[in-house]
mmCIF file of the N, C-alpha and C atoms, coordinates in Angstrom:
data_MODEL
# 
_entry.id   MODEL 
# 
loop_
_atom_site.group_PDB 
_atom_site.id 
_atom_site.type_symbol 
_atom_site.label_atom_id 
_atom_site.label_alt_id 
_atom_site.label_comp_id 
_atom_site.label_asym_id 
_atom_site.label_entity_id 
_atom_site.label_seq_id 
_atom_site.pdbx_PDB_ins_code 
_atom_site.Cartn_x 
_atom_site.Cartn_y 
_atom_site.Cartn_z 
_atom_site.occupancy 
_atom_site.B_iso_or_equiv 
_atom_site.pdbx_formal_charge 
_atom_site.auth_seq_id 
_atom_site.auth_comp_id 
_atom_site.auth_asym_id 
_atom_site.auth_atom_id 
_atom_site.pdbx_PDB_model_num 
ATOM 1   N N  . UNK A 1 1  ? -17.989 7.102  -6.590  1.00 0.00 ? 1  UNK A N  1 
ATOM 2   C CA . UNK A 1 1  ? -18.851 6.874  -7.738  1.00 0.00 ? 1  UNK A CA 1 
ATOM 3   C C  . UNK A 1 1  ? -19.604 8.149  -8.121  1.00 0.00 ? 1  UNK A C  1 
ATOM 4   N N  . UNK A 1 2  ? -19.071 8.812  -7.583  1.00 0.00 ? 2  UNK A N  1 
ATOM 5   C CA . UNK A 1 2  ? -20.110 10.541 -7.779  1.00 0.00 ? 2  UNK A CA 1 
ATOM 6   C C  . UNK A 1 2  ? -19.426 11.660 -9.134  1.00 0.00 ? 2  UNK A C  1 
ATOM 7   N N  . UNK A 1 3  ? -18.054 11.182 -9.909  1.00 0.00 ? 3  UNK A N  1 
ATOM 8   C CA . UNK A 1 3  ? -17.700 11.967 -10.690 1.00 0.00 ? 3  UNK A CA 1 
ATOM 9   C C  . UNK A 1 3  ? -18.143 10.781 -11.887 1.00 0.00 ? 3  UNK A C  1 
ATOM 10  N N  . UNK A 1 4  ? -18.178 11.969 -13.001 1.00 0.00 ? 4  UNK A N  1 
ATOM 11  C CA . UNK A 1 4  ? -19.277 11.541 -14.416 1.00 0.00 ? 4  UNK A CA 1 
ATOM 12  C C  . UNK A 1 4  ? -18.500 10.580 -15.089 1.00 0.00 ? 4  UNK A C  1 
ATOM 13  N N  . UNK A 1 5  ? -17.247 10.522 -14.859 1.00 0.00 ? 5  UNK A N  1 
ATOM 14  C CA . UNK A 1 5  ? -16.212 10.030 -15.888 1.00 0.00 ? 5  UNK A CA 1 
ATOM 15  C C  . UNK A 1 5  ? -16.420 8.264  -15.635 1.00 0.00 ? 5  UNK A C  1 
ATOM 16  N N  . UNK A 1 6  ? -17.080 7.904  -14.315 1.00 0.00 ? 6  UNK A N  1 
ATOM 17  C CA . UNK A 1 6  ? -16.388 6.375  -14.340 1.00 0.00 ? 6  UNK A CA 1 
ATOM 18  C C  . UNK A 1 6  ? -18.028 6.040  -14.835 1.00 0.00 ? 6  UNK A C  1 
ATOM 19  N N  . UNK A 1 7  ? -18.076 4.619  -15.152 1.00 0.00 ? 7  UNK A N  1 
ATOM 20  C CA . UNK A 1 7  ? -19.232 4.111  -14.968 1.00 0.00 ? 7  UNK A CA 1 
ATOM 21  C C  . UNK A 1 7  ? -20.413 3.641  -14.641 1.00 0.00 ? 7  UNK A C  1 
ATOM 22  N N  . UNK A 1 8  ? -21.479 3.661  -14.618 1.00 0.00 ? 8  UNK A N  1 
ATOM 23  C CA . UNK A 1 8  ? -22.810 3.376  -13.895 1.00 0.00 ? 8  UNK A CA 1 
ATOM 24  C C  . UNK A 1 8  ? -23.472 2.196  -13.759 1.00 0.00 ? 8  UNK A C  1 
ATOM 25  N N  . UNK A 1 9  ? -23.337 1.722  -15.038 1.00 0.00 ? 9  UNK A N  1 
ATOM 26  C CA . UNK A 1 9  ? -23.750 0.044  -14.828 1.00 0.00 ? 9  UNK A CA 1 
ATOM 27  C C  . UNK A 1 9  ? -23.331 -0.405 -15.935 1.00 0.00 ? 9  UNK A C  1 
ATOM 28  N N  . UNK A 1 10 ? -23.293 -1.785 -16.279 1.00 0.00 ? 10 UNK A N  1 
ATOM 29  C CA . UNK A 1 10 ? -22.759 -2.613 -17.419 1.00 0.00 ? 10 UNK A CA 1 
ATOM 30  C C  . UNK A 1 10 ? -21.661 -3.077 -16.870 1.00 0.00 ? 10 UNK A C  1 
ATOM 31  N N  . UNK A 1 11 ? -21.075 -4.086 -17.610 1.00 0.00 ? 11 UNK A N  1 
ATOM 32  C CA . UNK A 1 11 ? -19.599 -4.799 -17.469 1.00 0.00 ? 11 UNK A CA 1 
ATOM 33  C C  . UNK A 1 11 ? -18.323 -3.786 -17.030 1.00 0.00 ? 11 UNK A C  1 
ATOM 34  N N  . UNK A 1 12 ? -18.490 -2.410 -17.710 1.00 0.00 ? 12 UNK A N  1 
ATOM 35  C CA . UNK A 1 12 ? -17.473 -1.684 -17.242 1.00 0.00 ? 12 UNK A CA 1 
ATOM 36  C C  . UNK A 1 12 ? -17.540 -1.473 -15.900 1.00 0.00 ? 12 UNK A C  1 
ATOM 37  N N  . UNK A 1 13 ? -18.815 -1.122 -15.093 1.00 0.00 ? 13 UNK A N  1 
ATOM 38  C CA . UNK A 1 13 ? -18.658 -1.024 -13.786 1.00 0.00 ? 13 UNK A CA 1 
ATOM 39  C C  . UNK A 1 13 ? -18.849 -2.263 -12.759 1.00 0.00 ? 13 UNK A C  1 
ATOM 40  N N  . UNK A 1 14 ? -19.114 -3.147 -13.402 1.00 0.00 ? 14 UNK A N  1 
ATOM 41  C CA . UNK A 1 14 ? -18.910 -4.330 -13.068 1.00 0.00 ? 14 UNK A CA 1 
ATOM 42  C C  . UNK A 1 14 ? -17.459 -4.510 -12.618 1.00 0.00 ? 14 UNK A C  1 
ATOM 43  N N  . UNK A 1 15 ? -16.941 -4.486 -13.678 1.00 0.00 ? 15 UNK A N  1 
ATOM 44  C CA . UNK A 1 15 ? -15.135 -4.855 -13.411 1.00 0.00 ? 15 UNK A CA 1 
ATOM 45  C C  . UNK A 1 15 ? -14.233 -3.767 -12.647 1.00 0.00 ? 15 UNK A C  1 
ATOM 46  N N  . UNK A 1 16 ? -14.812 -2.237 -12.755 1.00 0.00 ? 16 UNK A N  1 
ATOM 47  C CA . UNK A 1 16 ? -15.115 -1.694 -11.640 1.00 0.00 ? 16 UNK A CA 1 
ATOM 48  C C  . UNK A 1 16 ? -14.688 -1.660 -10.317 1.00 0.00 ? 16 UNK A C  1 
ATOM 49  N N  . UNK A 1 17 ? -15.856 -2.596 -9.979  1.00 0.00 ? 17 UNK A N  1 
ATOM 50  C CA . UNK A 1 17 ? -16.234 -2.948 -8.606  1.00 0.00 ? 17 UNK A CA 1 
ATOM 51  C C  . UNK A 1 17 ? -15.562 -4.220 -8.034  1.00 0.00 ? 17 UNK A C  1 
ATOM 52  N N  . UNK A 1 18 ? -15.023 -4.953 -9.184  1.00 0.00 ? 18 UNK A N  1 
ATOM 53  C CA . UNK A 1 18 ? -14.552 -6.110 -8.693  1.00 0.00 ? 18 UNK A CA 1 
ATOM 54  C C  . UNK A 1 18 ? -12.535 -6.017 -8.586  1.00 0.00 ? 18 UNK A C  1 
ATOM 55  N N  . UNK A 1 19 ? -12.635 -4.853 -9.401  1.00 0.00 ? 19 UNK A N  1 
ATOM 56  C CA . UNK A 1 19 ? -10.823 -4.359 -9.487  1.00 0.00 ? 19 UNK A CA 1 
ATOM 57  C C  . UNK A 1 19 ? -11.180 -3.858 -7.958  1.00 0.00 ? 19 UNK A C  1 
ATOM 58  N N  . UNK A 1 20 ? -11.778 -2.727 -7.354  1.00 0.00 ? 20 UNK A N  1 
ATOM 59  C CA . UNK A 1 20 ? -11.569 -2.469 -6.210  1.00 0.00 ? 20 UNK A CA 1 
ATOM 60  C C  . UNK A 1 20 ? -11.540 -2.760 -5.296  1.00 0.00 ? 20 UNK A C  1 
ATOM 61  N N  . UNK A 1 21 ? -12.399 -4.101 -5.482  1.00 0.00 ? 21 UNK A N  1 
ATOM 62  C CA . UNK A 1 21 ? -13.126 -5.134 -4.434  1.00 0.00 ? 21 UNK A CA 1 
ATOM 63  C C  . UNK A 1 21 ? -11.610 -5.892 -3.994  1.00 0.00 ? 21 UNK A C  1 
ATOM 64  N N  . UNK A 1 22 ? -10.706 -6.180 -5.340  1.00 0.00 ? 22 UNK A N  1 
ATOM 65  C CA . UNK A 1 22 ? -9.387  -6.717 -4.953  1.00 0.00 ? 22 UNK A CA 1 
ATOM 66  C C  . UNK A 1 22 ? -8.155  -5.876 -4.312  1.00 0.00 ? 22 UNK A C  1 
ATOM 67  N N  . UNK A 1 23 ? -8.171  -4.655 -4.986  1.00 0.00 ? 23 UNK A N  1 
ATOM 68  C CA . UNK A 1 23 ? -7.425  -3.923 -4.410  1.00 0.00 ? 23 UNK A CA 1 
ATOM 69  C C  . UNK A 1 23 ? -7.837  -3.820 -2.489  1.00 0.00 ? 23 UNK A C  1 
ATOM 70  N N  . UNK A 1 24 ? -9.077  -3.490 -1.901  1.00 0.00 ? 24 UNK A N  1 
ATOM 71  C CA . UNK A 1 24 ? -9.580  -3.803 -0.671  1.00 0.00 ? 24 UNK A CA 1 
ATOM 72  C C  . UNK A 1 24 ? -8.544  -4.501 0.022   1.00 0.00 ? 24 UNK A C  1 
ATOM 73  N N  . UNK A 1 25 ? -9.106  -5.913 -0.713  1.00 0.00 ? 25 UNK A N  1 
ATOM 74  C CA . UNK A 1 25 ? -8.786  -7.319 -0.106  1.00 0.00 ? 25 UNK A CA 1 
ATOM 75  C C  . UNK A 1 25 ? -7.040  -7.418 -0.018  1.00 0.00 ? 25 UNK A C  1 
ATOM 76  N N  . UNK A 1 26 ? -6.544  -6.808 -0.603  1.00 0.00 ? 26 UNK A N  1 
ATOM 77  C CA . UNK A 1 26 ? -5.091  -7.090 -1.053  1.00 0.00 ? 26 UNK A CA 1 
ATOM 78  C C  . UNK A 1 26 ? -4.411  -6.230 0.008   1.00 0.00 ? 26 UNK A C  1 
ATOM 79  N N  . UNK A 1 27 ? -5.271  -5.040 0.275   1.00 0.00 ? 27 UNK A N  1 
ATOM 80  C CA . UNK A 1 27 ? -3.820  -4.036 1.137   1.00 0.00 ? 27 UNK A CA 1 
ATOM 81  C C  . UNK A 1 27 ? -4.711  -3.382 2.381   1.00 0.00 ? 27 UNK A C  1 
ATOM 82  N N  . UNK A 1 28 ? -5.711  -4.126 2.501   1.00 0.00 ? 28 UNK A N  1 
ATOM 83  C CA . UNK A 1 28 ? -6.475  -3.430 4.114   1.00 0.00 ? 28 UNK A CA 1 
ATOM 84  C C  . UNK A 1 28 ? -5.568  -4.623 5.221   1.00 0.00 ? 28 UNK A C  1 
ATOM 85  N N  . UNK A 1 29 ? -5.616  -3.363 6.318   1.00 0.00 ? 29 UNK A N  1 
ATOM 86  C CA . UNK A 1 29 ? -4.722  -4.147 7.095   1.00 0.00 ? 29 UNK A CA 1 
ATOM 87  C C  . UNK A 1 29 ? -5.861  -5.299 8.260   1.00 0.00 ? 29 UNK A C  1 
ATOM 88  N N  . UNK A 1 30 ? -5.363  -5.810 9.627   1.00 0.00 ? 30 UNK A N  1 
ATOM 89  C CA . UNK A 1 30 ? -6.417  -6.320 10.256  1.00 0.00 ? 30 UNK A CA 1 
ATOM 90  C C  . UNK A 1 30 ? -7.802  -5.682 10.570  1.00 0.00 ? 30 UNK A C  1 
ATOM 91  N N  . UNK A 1 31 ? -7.665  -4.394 10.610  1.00 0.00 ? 31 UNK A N  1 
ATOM 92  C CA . UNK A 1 31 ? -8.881  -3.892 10.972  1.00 0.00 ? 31 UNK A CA 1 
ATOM 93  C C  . UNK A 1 31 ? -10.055 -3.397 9.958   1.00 0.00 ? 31 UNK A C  1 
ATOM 94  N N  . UNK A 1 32 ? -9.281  -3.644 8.833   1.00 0.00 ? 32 UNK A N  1 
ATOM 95  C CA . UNK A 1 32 ? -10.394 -3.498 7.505   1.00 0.00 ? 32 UNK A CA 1 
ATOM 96  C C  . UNK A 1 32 ? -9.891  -1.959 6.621   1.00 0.00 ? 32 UNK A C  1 
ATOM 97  N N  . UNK A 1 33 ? -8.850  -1.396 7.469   1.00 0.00 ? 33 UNK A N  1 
ATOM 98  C CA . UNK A 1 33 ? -8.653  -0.136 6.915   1.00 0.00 ? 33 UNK A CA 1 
ATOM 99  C C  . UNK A 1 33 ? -7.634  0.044  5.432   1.00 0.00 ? 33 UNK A C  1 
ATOM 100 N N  . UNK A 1 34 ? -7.427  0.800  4.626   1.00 0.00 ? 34 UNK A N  1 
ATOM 101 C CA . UNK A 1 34 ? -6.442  1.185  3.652   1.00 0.00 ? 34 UNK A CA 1 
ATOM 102 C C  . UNK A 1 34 ? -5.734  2.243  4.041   1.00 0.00 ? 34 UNK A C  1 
ATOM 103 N N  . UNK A 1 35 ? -4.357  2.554  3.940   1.00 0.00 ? 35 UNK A N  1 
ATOM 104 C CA . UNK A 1 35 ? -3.611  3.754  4.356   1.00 0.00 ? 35 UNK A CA 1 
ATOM 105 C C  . UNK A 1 35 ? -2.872  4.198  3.029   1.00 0.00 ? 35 UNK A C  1 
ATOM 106 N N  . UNK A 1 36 ? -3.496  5.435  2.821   1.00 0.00 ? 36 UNK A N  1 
ATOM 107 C CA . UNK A 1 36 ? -2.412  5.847  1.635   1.00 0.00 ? 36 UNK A CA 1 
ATOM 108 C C  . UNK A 1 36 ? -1.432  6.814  2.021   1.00 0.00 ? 36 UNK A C  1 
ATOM 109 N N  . UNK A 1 37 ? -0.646  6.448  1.949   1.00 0.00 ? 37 UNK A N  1 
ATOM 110 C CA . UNK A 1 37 ? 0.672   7.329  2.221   1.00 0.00 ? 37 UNK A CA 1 
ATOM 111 C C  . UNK A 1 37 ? 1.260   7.835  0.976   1.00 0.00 ? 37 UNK A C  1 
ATOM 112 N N  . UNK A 1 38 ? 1.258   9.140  1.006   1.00 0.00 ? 38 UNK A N  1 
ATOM 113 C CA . UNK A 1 38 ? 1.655   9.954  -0.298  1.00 0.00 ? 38 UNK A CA 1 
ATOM 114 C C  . UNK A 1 38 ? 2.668   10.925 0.295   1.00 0.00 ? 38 UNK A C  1 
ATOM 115 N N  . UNK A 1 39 ? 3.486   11.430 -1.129  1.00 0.00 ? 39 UNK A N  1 
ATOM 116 C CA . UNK A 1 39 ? 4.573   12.469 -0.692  1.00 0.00 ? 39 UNK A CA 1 
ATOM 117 C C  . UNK A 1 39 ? 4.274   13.909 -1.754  1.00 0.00 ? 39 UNK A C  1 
ATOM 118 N N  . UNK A 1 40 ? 4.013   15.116 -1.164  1.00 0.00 ? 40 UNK A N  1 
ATOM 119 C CA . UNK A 1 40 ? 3.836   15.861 -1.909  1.00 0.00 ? 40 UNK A CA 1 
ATOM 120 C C  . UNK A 1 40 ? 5.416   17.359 -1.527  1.00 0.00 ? 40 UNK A C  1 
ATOM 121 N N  . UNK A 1 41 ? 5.231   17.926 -2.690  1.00 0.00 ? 41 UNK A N  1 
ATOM 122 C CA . UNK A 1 41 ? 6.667   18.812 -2.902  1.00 0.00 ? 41 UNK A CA 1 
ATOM 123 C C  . UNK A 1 41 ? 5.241   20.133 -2.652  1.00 0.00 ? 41 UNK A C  1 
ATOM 124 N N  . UNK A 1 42 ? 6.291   21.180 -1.941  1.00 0.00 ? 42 UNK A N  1 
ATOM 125 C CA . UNK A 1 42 ? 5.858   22.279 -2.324  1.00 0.00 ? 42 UNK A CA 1 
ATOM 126 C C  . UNK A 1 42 ? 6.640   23.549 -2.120  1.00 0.00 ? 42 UNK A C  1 
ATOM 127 N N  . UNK A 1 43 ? 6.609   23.875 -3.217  1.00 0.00 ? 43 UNK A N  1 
ATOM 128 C CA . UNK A 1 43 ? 7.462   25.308 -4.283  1.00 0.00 ? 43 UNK A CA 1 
ATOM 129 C C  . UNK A 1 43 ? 6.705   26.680 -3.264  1.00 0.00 ? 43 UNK A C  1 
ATOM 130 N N  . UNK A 1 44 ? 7.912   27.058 -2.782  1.00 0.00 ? 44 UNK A N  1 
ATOM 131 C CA . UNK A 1 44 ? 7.544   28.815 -2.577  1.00 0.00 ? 44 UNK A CA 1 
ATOM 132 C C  . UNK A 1 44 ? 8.243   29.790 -2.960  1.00 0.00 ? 44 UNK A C  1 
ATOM 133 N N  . UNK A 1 45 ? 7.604   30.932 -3.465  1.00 0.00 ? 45 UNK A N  1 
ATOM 134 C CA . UNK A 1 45 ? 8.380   31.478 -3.720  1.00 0.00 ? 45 UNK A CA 1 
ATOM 135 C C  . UNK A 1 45 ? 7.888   33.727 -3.389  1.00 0.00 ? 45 UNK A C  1 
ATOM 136 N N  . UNK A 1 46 ? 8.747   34.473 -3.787  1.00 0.00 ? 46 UNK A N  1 
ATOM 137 C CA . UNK A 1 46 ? 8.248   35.853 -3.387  1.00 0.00 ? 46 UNK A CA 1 
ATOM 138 C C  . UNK A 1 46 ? 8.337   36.765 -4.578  1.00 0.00 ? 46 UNK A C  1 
ATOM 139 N N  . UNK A 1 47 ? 7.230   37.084 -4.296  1.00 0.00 ? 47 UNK A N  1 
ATOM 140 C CA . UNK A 1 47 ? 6.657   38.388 -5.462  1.00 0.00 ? 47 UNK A CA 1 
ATOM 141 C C  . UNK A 1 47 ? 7.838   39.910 -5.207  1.00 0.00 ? 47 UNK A C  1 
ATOM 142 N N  . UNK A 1 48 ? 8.852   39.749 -6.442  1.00 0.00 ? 48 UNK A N  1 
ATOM 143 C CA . UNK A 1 48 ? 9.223   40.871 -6.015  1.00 0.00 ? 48 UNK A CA 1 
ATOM 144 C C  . UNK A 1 48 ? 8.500   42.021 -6.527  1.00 0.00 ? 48 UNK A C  1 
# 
């Protein structure tokens, strides 16, 4: 909640809090945790 872009109070952060509140509930495993597993690419290359 610390970058400017999302909301502070009103219905928007209302719904917010209650989209995340489901997302939580939907994919924490027994111990209460979320795991995001992501795949990232990375390009190397040499300065000739």
């Amino acid at each position: 909640m610390s970058v400017s872009y999302l909301p502070r109070e009103g219905s928007a952060y209302e719904q917010l809090i209650d989209n995340f509140q489901e997302l939580y509930q939907r994919f924490r495993d027994e111990s209460g945790f979320i795991y995001m597993v992501y795949r990232t690419s990375v390009h190397l290359g040499e300065k000739q």
